[in-house]
Structure formats: structure tokens, C-alpha cells
C-alpha positions in Angstrom: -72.3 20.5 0.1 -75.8 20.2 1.6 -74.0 20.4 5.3 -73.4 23.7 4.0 -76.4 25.1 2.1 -78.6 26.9 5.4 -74.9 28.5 5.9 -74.3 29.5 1.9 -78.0 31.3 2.2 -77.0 33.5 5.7 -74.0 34.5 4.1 -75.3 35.5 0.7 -78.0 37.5 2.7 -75.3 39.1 4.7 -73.2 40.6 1.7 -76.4 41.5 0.3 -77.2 43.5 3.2 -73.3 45.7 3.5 -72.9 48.9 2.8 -71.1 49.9 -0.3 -68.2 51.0 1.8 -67.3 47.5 1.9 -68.1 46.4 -1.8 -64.4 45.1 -2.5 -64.0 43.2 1.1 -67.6 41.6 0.2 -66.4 40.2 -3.7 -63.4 39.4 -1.6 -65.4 36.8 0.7 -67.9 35.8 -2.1 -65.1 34.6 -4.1 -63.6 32.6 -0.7 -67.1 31.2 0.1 -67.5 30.0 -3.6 -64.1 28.2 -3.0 -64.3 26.7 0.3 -67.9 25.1 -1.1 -66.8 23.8 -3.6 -63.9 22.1 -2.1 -66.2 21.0 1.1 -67.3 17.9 -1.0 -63.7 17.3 -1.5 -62.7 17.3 2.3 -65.3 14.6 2.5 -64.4 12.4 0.3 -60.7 12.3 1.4 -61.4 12.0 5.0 -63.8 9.0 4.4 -61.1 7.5 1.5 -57.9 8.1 4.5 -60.5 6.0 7.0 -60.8 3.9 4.8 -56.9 3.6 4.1 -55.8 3.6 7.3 -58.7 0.2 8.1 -57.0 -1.3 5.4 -53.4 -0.7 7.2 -54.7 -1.7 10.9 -55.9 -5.4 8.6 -53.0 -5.6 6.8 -50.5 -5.1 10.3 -52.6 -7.1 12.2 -52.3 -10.1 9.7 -48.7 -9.2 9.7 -48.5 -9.5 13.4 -50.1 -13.0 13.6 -47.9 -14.7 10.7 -44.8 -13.0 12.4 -46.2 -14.7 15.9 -46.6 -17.7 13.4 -42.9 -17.5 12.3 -41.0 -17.0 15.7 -43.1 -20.4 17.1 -42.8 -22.3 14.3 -40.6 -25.3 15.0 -39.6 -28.2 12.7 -42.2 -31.4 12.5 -40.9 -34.4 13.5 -39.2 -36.1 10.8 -39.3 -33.1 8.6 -35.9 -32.1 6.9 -34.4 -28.5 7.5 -35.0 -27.4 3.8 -38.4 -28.0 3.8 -38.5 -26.0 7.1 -36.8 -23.3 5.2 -39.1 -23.6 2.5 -42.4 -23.1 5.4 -40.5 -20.3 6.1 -39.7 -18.5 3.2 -43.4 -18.8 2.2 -44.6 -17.0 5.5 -41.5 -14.1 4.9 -43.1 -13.6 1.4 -46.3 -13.0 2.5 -45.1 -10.4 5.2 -43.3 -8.6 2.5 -46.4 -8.4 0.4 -48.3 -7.3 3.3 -45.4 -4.8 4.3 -45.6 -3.2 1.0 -49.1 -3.3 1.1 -48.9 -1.2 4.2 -46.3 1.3 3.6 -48.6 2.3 -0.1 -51.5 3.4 2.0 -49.5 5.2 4.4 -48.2 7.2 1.4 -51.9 7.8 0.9 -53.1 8.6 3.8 -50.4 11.2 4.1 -51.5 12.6 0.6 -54.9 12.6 1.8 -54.2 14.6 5.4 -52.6 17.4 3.4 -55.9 17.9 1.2 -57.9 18.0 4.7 -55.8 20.3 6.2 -55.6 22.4 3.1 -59.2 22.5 3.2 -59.3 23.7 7.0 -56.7 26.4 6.3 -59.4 27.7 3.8 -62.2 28.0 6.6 -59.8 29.6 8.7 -59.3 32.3 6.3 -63.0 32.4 5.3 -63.3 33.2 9.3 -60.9 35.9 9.4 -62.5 37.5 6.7 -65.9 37.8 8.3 -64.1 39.2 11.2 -62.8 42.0 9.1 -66.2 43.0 7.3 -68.8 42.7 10.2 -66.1 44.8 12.4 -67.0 47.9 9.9 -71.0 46.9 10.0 -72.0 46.7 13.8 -75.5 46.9 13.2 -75.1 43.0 11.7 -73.6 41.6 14.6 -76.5 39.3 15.7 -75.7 38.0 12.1 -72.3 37.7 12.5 -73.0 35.7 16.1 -74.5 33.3 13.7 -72.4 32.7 11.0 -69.4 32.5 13.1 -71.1 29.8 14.9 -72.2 27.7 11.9 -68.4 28.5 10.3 -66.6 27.4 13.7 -69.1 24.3 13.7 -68.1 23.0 10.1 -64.1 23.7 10.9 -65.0 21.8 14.7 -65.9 18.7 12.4 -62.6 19.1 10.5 -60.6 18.9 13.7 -62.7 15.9 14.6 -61.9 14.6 11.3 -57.9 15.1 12.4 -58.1 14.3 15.3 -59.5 10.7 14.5 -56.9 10.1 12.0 -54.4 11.3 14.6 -55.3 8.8 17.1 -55.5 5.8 14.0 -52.1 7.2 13.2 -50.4 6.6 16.9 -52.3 2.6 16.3 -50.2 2.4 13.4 -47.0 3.8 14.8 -47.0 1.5 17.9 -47.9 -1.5 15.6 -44.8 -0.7 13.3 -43.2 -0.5 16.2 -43.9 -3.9 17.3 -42.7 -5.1 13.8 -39.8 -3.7 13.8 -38.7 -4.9 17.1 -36.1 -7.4 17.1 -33.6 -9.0 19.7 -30.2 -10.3 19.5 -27.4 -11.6 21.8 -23.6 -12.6 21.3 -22.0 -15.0 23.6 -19.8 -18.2 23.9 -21.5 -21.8 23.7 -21.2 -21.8 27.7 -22.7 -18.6 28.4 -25.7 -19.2 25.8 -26.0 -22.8 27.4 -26.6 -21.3 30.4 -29.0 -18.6 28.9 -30.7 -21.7 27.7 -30.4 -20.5 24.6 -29.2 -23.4 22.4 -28.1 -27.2 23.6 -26.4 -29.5 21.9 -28.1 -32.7 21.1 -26.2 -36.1 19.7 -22.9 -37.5 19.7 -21.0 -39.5 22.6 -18.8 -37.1 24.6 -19.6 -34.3 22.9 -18.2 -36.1 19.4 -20.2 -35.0 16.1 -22.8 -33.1 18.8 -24.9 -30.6 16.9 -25.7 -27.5 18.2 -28.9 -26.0 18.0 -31.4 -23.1 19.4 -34.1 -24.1 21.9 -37.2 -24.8 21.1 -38.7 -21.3 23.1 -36.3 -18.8 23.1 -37.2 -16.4 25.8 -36.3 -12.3 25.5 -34.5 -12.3 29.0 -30.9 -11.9 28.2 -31.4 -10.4 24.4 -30.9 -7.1 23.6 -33.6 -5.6 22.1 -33.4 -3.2 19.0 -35.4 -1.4 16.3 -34.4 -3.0 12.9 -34.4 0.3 10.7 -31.9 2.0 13.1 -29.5 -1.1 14.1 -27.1 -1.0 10.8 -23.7 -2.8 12.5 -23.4 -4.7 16.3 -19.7 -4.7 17.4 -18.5 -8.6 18.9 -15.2 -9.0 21.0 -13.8 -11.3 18.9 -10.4 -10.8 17.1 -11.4 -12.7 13.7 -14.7 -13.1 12.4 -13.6 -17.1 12.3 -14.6 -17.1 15.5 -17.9 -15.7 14.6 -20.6 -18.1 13.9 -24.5 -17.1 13.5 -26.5 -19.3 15.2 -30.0 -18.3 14.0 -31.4 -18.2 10.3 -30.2 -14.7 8.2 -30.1 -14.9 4.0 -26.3 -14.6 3.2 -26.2 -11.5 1.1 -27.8 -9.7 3.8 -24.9 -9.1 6.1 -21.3 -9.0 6.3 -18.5 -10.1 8.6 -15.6 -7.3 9.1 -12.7 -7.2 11.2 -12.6 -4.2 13.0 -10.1 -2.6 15.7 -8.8 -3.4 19.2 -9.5 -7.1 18.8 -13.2 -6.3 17.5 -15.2 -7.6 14.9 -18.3 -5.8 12.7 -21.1 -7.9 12.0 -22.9 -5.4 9.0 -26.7 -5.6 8.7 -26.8 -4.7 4.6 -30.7 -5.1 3.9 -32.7 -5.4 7.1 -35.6 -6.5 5.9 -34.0 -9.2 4.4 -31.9 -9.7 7.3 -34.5 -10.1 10.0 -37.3 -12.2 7.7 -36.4 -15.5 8.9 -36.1 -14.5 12.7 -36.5 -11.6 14.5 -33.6 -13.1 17.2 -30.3 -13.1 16.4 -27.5 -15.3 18.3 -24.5 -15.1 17.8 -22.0 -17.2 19.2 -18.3 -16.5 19.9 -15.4 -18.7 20.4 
């Protein structure tokens, strides 16, 4: 509101000054003016509040980021028993869901937020167009008009500012939930993703009770890379999903084995998030 006070003053004086001629196009603008000041203060606040959402988002995706970086190196202690691995893990997924969650409310904000701006900034447009149309019938208050079309484009510049900063915040956010979202899988036999370095097989005598088990670093060279909200089924080459076996850690209830045609099998992602918690690399091997 006080941003807009010297303006409020030139434009009162200015439908003071019009010629009766224009009475109804001057209680037309008076009534717009009254509105757009009144909902100035609201612009305001909901710009600063969608900052401040959208600082909230950048924490809460960087802190996402690092436990997810947290989660793909993590590695079983030595000594330490694979369910109390699990259990490490299943901490870390719960806090990225929070987080997640956290993230997707302000979004929903934000958005609410931009339409209120830009509601706003259709208003000043208007209020724009309607000084156009009553100084065009008053020439001699042109030098007036110079003026308040000046002030008027000012205080609609610092809207588009105002969008144009949540824009660019926006395109962080897209290209972060891009990187969250971004997941890699592979199917092959044991040879092929021994030689991918992939897994090894450690114990036994001659390849008796051998385990088989991911390497320690698994490298994206070789993996297919995917977005995880688009990526609902993969199609393997094998013709019974006994021959199917998933080498890295997804929650049964997530995903489904089906046998498809021409020797084909579907592997079904059924709740992705879920799915892709535990690791965001999926092997698959194939007999």
C-alpha cells in the first residue's frame, strides 16, 4: 500500500480534473483503482509467503538428495547382519518419504500462491487499459497520462520480477525432482553381470553354496536409466519368471512377476515409491 500512495494521489487528481463527458469511464476506473489497492498488499504477502515456500522445498530436496547419496553408498559394516542393514535402511527411506511429502505440500502452495500473483497482475493490466481509454478522449492531460502510465507499468514491472524469480526457483525445483526421480536398472545373466562387474560371488569351493551378491560400487555404465513416475512395467527375455531373480533390494508388495508373450516376461512396478526406496538400481538377473 504505501508503494502505491504518490500513485493513488495522481490518479485521484486526474479523475478530478475529466470532463463530464467521461463521468461513467472515471467511476469505472475509481472503482478498479480502489480494487487493485486494496489487493496490492495481498500480492505482497503471497509473493514473499511462495519465497518463502519454495526456500523451504530447495532445504527439504537438498536434504533429500544427501540421504539418498547416503542410501546408494551405504554398505553393510563388518560383522553386521543383513537385517540390521535393512533396518539402517528403512530408517533413511522413512525419512525421505517424510521429506517427499513435505515437498510435494509446498509445491501445492506455491502453485495456489502464483495464481493469486498473477490474478493480481491481470488487474493492473486492466487498470492500464482503462487509462488508455479515458486520457484518449482528454488530450490536454497527456503529460499526466505520461506519468501515470509510467508509475502503473513500474508497479506491474515488479510483478513480472516477482514471476520471473519464482520461475527461475521453479526450473531448481524441476531439475532437482528430476534428479530424484532418476533411477537405473539392468537385466542380464550371472556371466554378463559378472562381467559388468556388477555382482561376484563370494564363498564356497567350486562354486558350491557360493553366494551371490552386488558389488560394493555399482557404476551407471551399462544401466539403463529411467524416470521412476513414468517406468510402470520392463519386459525380460525370459520364458518363466522362475528364471527371474531380483538381485537388488525392492519391498514385495511393490511389484509383480507376469508371464507375458513370445517367451517374455513382465516385471510390474505397482507403487514406485515404494519400489525404488531401498535402491534406486535395479538388477535383474536371468537364467
Amino acid at each position: 500500500m504505501k508503494t502505491l500512495s504518490p500513485l493513488l494521489v495522481a490518479i485521484l487528481l486526474l479523475l478530478n480534473s475529466c470532463s463530464n463527458e467521461n463521468k461513467e469511464a472515471v467511476e469505472n476506473t475509481r472503482t478498479e483503482i480502489d480494487s487493485v489497492l486494496v489487493e496490492r498488499s495481498s500480492s505482497d504477502s503471497a509473493y514473499q509467503q511462495a519465497l518463502f515456500e519454495i526456500n523451504d522445498m530447495n532445504e527439504n530436496l537438498d536434504a533429500l538428495l544427501r540421504k539418498r547419496n547416503i542410501m546408494l553408498q551405504l554398505r553393510p559394516e563388518h560383522g553386521e547382519t543383513q537385517a540390521t542393514f535393512q533396518e539402517k535402511l528403512q530408517v533413511i527411506a522413512n525419512e525421505l518419504d517424510v521429506q517427499t511429502n513435505l515437498i510435494r505440500r509446498s509445491s501445492k502452495k506455491v502453485d495456489s500462491l502464483e495464481k493469486v500473483i498473477k490474478n493480481i497482475q491481470r488487474k493492473y493490466n486492466s487498470l492500464l487499459n482503462s487509462f488508455d481509454s479515458l486520457l484518449a478522449a482528454n488530450e490536454d492531460l497527456r503529460d499526466e497520462n505520461d506519468n501515470l502510465r509510467m508509475q502503473l507499468a513500474a508497479a506491474n514491472t515488479l510483478i513480472q520480477q516477482q514471476q520471473d524469480t519464482i520461475a527461475s526457483l521453479r526450473e531448481q525445483l524441476v531439475e532437482k525432482n528430476k534428479i530424484i526421480n532418476t533411477a537405473f536398472y539392468i537385466v542380464g545373466t550371472k556371466k554378463e553381470l559378472e562381467q559388468k562387474k556388477i555382482i561376484e560371488t563370494k564363498g564356497g569351493i567350486l562354486g558350491i553354496r557360493s553366494v551371490t551378491v552386488l558389488t560394493g560400487n555399482l557404476e551407471r555404465i551399462g544401466f539403463q536409466e529411467i524416470d521412476i513416475t513414468a517406468l510402470k512395467e520392463i519386459s525380460i527375455d525370459a520364458e518363466d519368471i522362475d528364471d527371474i531373480t531380483l538381485l537388488s533390494t525392492h519391498p514385495q508388495g511393490s511389484f509383480s512377476l507376469e508371464k507375458g508373450e513370445e517367451k517374455k516376461c513382465l516385471l510390474r512396478i505397482l507403487d514406485e515409491l515404494e519400489f525404488w526406496k531401498s535402491s534406486k538400481f535395479l538388477v535383474v538377473e536371468i537364467d
